[in-house]
C-alpha positions in Angstrom: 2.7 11.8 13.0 1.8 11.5 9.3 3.1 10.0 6.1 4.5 13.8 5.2 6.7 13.1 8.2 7.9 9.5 7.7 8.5 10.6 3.9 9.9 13.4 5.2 12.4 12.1 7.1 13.4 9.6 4.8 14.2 11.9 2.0 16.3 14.0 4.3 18.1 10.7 5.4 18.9 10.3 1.7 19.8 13.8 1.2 22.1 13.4 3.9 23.8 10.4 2.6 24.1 11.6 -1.1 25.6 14.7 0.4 28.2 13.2 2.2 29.0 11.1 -0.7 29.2 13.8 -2.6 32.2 15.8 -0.4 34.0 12.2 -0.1 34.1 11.8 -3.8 34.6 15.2 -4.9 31.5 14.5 -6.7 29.8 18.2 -6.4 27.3 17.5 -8.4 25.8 14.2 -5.9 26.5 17.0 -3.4 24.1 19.5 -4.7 21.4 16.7 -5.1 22.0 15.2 -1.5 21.0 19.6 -0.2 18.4 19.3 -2.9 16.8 16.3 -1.3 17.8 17.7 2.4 15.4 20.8 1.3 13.1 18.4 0.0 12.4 16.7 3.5 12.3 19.5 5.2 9.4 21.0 3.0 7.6 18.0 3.7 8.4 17.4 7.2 6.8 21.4 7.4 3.6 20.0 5.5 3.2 17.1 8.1 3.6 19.8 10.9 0.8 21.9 8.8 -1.7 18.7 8.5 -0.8 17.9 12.6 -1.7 21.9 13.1 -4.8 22.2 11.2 -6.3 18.5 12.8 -5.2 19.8 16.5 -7.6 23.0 15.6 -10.2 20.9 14.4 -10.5 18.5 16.6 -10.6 21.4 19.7 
């Protein structure tokens, strides 16, 4: 586990709680941001699982 991963999930945390903001408010727009940063952590969760990948095949 990398920083991609702990930023990772931390921005999808984030995502999560803006989105359900969002649908309690009726605030669409906080939704959109709160998928937004959702997508956001997953992209980078994928980047830490990339770095993880490429130092496994290196180090074998």
């Amino acid at each position: 586990m990398d920083k991609e991963h702990i930023k990772g999930a931390a921005k999808k945390m984030e995502g999560s709680v803006k989105e359900a903001t969002g649908k309690m408010t009726g605030d669409k727009s906080l939704e959109a941001k709160g998928k937004a940063d959702k997508l956001q952590g997953e992209a980078r969760k994928a980047a830490g699982d990339a770095k993880d990948a490429v130092r496994k095949a290196t180090r074998d």
